[in-house]
C-alpha positions in Angstrom: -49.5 -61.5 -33.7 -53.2 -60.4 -33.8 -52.5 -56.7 -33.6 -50.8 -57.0 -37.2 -52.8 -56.2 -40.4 -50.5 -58.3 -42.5 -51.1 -61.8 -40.8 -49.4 -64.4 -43.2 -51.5 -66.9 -45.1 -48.7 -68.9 -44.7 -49.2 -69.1 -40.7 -52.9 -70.2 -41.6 -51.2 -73.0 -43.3 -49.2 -73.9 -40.2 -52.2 -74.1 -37.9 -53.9 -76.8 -40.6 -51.2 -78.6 -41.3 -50.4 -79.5 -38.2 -52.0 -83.4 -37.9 -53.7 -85.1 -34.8 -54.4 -82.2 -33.4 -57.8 -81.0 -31.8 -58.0 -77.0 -31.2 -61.3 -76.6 -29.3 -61.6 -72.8 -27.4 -62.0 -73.4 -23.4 -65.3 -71.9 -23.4 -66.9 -74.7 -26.1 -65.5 -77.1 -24.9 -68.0 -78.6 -22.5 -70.6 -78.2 -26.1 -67.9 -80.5 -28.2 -69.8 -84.0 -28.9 -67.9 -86.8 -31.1 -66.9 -90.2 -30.3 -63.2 -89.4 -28.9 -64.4 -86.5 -26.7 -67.7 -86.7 -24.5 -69.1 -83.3 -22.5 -68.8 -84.0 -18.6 -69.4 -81.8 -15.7 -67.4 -81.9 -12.9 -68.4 -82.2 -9.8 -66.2 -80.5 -6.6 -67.1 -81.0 -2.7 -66.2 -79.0 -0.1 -65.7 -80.5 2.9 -66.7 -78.8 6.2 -62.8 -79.4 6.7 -61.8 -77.5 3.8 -64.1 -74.5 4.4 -61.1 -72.2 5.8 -59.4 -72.3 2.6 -55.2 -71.8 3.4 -53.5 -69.3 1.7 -50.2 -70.3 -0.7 -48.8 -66.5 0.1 -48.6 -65.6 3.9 -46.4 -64.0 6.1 -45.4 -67.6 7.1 -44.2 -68.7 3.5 -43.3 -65.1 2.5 -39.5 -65.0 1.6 -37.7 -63.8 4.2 -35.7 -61.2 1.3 -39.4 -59.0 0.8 -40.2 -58.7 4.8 -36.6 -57.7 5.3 -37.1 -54.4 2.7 -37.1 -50.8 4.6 -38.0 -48.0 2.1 -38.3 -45.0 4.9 -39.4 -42.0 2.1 -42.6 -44.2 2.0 -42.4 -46.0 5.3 -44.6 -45.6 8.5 -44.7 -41.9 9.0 -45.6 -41.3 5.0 -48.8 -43.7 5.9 -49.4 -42.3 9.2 -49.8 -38.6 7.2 -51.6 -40.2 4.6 -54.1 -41.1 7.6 -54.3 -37.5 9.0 -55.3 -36.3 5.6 -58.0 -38.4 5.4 -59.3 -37.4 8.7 -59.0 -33.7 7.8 -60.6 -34.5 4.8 -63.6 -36.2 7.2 -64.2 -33.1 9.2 -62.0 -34.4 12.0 -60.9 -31.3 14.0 -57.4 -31.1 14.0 -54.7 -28.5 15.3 -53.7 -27.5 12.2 -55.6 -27.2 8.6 -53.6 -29.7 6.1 -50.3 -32.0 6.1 -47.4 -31.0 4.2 -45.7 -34.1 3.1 -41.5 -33.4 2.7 -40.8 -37.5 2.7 -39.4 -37.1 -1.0 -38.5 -34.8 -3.9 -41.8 -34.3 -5.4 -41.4 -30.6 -6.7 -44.9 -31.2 -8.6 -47.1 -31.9 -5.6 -45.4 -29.2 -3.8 -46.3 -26.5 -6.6 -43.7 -26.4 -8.9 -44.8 -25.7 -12.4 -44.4 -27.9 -15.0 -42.0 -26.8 -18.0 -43.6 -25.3 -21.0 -41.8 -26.7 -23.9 -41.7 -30.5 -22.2 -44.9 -30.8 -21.8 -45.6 -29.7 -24.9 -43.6 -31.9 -27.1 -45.2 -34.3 -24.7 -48.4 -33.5 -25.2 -48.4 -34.0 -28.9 -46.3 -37.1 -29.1 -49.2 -38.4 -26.9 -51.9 -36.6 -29.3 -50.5 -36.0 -32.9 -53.2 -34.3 -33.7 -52.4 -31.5 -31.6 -49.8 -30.7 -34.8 -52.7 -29.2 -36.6 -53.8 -26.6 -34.7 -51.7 -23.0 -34.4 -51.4 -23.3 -30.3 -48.1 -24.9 -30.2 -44.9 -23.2 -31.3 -43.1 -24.5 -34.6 -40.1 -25.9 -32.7 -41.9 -28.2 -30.6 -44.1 -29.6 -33.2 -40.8 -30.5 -34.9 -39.3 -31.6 -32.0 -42.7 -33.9 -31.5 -42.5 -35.4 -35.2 -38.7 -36.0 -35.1 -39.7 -38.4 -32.0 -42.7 -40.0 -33.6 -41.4 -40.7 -36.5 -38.9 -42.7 -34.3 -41.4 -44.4 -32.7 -43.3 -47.9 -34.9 -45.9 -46.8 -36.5 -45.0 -43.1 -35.8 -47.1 -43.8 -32.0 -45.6 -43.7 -28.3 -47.8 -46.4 -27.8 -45.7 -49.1 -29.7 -42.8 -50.5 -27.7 -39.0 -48.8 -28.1 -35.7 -51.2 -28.4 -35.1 -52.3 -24.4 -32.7 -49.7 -24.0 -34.9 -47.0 -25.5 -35.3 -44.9 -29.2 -31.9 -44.5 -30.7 -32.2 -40.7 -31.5 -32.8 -40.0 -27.9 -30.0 -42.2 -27.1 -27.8 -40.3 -29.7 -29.3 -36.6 -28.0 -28.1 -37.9 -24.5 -24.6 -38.8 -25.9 -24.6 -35.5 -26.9 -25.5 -33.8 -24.0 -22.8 -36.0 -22.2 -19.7 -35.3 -24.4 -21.0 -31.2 -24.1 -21.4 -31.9 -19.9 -17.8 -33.4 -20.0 -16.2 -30.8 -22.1 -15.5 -33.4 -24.9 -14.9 -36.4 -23.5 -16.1 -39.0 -26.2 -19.8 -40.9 -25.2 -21.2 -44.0 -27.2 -24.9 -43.7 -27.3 -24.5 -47.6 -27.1 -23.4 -47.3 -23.8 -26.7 -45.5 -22.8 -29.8 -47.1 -21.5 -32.8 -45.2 -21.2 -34.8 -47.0 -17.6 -37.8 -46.1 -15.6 -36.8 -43.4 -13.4 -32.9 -43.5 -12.2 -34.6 -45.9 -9.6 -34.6 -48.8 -12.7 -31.4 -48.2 -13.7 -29.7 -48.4 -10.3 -31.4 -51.7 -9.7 -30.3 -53.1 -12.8 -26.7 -52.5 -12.1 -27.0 -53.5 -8.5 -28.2 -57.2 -9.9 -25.4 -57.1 -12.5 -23.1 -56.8 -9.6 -24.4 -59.9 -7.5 -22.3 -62.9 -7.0 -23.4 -66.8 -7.2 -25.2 -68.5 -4.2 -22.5 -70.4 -3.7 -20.4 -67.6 -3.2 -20.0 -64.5 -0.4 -22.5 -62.4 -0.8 -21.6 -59.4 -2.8 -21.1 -55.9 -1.0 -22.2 -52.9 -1.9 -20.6 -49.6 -0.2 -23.5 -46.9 0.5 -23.4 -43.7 2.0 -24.7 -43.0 5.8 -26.9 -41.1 5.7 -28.5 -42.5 2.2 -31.2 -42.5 0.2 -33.6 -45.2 1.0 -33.6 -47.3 -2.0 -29.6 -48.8 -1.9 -30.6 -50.1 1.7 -34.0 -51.7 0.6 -32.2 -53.1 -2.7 -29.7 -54.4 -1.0 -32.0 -56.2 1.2 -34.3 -57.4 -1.6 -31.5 -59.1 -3.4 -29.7 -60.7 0.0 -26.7 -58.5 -0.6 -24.8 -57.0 2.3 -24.8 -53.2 3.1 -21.2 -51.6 4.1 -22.2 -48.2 4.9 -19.4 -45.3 4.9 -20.2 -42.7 7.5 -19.8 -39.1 5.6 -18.3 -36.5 7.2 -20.5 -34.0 8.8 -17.8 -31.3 10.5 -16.4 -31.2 7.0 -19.8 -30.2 5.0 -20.2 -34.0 4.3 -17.8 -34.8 2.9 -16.1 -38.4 2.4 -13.0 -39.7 4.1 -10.8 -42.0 2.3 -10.1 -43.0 6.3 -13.5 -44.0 6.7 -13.8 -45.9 3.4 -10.3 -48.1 4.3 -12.5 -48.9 7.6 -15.9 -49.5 6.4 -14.5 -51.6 3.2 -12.0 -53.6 6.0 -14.7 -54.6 8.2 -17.1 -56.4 5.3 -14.5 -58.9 4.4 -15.6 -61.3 6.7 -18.8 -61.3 5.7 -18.8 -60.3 1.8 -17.0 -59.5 -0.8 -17.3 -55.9 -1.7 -18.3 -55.1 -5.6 -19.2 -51.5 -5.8 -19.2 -48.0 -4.1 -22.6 -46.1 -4.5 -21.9 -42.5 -4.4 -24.9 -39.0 -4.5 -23.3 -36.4 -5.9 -24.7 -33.8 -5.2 -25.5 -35.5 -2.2 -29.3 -36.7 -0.9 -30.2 -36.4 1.7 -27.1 -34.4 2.9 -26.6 -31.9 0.4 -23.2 -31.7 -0.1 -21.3 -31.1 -3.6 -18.2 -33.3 -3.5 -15.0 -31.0 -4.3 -12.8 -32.3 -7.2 -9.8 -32.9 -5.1 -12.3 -35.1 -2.9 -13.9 -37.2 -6.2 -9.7 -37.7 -7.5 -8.8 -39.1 -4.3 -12.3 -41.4 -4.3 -11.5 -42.7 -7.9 -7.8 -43.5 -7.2 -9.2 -45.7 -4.1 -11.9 -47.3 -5.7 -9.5 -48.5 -8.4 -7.2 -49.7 -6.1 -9.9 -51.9 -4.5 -10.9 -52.6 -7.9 -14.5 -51.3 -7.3 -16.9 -50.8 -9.8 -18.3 -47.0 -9.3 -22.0 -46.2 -9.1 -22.7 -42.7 -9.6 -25.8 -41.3 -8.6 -25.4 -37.8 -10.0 -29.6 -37.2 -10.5 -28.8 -34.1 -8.8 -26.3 -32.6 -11.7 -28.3 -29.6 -12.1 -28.8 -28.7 -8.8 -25.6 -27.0 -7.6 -26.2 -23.3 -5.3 -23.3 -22.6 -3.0 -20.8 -20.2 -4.5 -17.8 -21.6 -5.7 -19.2 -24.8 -6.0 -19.4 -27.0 -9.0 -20.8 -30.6 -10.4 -18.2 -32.6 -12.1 -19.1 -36.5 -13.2 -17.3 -39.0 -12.2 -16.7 -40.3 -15.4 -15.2 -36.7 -16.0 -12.5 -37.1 -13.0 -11.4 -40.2 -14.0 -10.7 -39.6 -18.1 -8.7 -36.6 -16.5 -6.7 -38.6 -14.0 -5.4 -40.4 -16.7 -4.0 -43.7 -17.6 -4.5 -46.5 -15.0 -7.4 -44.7 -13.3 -9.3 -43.5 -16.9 -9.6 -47.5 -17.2 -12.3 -47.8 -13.7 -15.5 -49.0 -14.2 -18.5 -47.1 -14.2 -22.1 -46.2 -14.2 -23.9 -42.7 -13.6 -27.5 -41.8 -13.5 -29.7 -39.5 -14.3 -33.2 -38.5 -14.2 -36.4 -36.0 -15.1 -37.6 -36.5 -11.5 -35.0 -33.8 -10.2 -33.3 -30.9 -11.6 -35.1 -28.1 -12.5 -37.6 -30.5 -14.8 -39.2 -32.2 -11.1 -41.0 -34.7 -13.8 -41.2 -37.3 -11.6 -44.3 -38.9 -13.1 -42.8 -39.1 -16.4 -40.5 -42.2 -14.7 -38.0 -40.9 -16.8 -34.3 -41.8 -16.4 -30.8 -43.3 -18.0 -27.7 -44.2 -17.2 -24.3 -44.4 -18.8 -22.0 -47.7 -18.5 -18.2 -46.6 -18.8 -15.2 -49.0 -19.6 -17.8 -52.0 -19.2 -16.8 -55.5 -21.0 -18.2 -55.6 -24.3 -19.3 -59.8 -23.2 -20.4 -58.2 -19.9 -22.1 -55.4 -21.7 -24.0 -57.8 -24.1 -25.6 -59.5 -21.1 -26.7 -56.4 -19.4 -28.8 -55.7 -22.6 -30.1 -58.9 -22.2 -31.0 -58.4 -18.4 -32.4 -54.9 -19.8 -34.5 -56.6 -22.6 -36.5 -58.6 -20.0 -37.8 -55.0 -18.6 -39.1 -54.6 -22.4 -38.5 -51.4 -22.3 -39.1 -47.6 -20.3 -41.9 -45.4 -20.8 -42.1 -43.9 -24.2 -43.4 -40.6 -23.3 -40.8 -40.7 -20.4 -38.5 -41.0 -22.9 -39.7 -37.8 -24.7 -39.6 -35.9 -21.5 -35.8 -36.9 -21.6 -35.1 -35.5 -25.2 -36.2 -32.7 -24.3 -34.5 -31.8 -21.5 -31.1 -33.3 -23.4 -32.0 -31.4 -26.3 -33.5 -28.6 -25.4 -34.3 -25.3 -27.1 -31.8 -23.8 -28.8 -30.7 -19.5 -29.0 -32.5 -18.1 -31.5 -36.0 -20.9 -31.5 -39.5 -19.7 -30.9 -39.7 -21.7 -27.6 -35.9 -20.8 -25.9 -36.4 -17.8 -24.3 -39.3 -18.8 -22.2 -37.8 -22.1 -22.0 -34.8 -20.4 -19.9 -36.7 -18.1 -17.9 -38.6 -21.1 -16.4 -35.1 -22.7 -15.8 -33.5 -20.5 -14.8 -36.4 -19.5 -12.4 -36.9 -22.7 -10.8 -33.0 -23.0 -10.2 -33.4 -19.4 -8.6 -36.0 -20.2 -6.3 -34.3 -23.5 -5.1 -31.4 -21.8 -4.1 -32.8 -19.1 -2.2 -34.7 -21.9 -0.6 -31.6 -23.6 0.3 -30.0 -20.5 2.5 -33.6 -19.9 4.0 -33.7 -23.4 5.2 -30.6 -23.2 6.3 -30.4 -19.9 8.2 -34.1 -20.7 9.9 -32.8 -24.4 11.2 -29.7 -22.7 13.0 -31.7 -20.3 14.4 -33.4 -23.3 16.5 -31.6 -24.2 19.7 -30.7 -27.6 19.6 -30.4 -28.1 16.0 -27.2 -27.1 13.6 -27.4 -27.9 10.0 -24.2 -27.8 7.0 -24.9 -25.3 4.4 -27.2 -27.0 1.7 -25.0 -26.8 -1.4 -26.9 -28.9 -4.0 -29.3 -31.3 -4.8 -32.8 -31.2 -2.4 -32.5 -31.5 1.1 -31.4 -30.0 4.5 -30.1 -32.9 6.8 -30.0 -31.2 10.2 -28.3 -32.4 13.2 -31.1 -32.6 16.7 -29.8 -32.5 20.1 -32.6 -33.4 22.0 -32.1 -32.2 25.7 -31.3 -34.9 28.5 -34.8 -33.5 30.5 -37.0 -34.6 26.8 -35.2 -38.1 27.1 -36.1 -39.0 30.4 -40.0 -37.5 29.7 -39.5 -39.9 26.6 -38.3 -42.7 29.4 -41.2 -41.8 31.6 -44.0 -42.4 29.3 -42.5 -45.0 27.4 -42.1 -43.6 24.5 -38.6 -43.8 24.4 -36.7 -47.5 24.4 
């Protein structure tokens, strides 16, 4: 390796030893002259034929898997914005002064601040020699060396194990078995991804079955967040999409599950059921009762739970609370403790909205060890996740503690941002049934308001009219 100081004389050796053998760099080699190996210049022709050069990769020749992707939070009207802002930006006059963009979860661009203490732990990790200088409290500067001296050669520049720096993975497991109220983790089972996004693809190709089998199924939520659909569709899997229950605050009927999961068995062979909880883009926070009864079903179907549960943090209507799935079924006890699965988490969301960082993990439960041992090897060909991504996620895992220099403003910004996202959840909700024609559930968790629009028979046939409408 050329980056190492302590290059081997013994690998010198190897290169000379090696007999019969010419190593000539591609840029001399036209200036090598010996017997064996004369200097020519090749000479190419164009034909006037050959002038319109063809093109290996077109929409032709593209594989039919890519075209058929649909990721709507950056789809058609997220380009058509980006267009308007350019024209704004161009002087053209407009009826309105900028674009606010509400396609995705981006608490950042929308104004939220950042988190002192993360971003400083981050900040030094990034620039070590930010430790010598009085601006940064002590427990983030320790915080910041703990992690380096994790990282090779004490930088967040060198490369983590695929699954990411044991201590953080040891901090999560922590923050788990505390989340769970003691329910044992293995920070083996953790594996630290880029964004929740990575870690949801990598189970979703763990799941898929040989060609030369049905294609596997994978149960997703309607409505649902974008990236289950275009996964599904990028790895030729088939979609069985459970409608959730609007009249009953979204929530999810075993009914509607026995149907949706009948009806693919013709065409696939369901493998998992992806669940948000709290929901996206819906809202909802999925009652206990309502998780027992999906675990005992899944089982049953011997379906391997995905749990997106990014949204753990996020939790406002009274009464309400976020258990994890794993949670639910180590309580239902004995066969039902024994169901596989996987839950994911991120920095993106919460109250941390890091969503730059690309920060995320997830947690395999009751996975075969064999099984287990190839998904680190699937995991190893990612390398590994950001390393200052990673350091975002110890700190929100292991964050200040009672009586550190940085807790108290550390929980005043939490608990502030938690605050305002809640008031932000009634408002939303009491302005959009205030609008005739539209009715929205009560936003309980997570992001999002997902409002219902009955658009009046007169605006349909105008639509008709001008064509508009199809």
């Amino acid at each position: 390796m050329l980056c190492n100081n302590n290059v081997s004389i013994n690998a010198i050796r190897l290169f000379s030893s090696l007999q019969n053998k010419i190593f000539v760099p591609v840029a001399t080699l036209t200036q090598t002259t010996n017997n064996n190996l004369k200097s020519t210049k090749p000479e190419f022709k164009i034909s006037e034929s050959d002038s319109k050069i063809q093109k290996c990769l077109t929409m032709e020749t593209l594989c039919s898997t890519v075209k058929n992707v649909q990721y709507a939070v950056r789809g058609k009207v997220v380009i058509r914005a980006a267009e308007l802002e350019k024209e704004l930006k161009n002087g053209v006059s407009k009826p309105f002064e900028r674009v606010i963009r509400a396609n995705i979860g981006d608490c950042h661009a929308t104004g939220q601040k950042p988190i002192t203490f993360l971003r400083q732990v981050m900040a030094i990790c990034a620039y070590p020699d930010l430790l010598e200088i009085s601006d940064f409290p002590q427990d983030a500067k320790e915080k910041a060396k703990e992690l380096l001296n994790a990282c090779g050669g004490g930088s967040v520049g060198a490369y983590t194990d695929s699954a990411g720096l044991d201590i953080v993975r040891k901090h999560i497991a922590e923050f788990i078995k505390n989340r769970d109220g003691g329910i044992s983790c293995d920070p083996d089972n953790i594996f630290l991804t880029t964004g929740a996004s990575g870690g949801i693809k990598i189970m979703m190709k763990m799941l898929l079955n040989d060609p030369n089998l049905k294609p596997a199924g994978f149960m997703i939520p309607i409505p649902q967040y974008p990236l289950y659909s275009a996964t599904i569709s990028e790895y030729n899997a088939e979609k069985i999409g459970y409608y959730l229950d609007e009249d009953n605050n979204w929530s999810l009927s075993i009914e509607e599950l026995e149907r949706s999961y009948q009806e693919s068995l013709k065409r696939c062979q369901p493998k998992a059921i992806c669940i948000i909880n709290p929901g996206n883009p819906t809202g909802q926070v999925l009652s206990l009762e309502n998780m027992q009864q999906i675990v005992k079903w899944a089982y049953d179907k011997r379906l391997f739970i995905l749990a997106d549960e990014v949204y753990q943090d996020n939790v406002y209507a009274e009464g309400m609370k976020f258990h994890s799935f794993k949670k639910v079924a180590a309580e239902l006890g004995y066969p039902y403790s024994q169901i596989e699965i996987a839950s994911f988490y991120s920095t993106s969301k919460g109250f941390m909205g890091e969503c730059g960082a690309r920060a995320g993990y997830f947690e395999v439960v009751n996975m075969d060890e064999d099984v287990k041992a190839e998904l680190k090897k699937l995991s190893s060909a990612q390398l590994c996740s950001s390393v200052l991504g990673q350091v975002c996620m110890d700190t929100i895992v292991n964050p200040p503690k009672p009586g550190e220099p940085s807790y108290e403003l550390f929980m005043k910004e939490k608990q502030g941002v938690l605050s305002s996202l809640k008031e932000k959840a009634q408002l939303v909700t009491e302005l959009l049934n205030k609008i005739d024609g539209i009715k929205c559930n009560p936003v309980q968790g997570a992001m999002y308001a997902f409002p219902q629009i009955t658009i009046p028979p007169k605006a349909i046939q105008h639509a008709k009219v001008t064509k508009i409408y199809h």
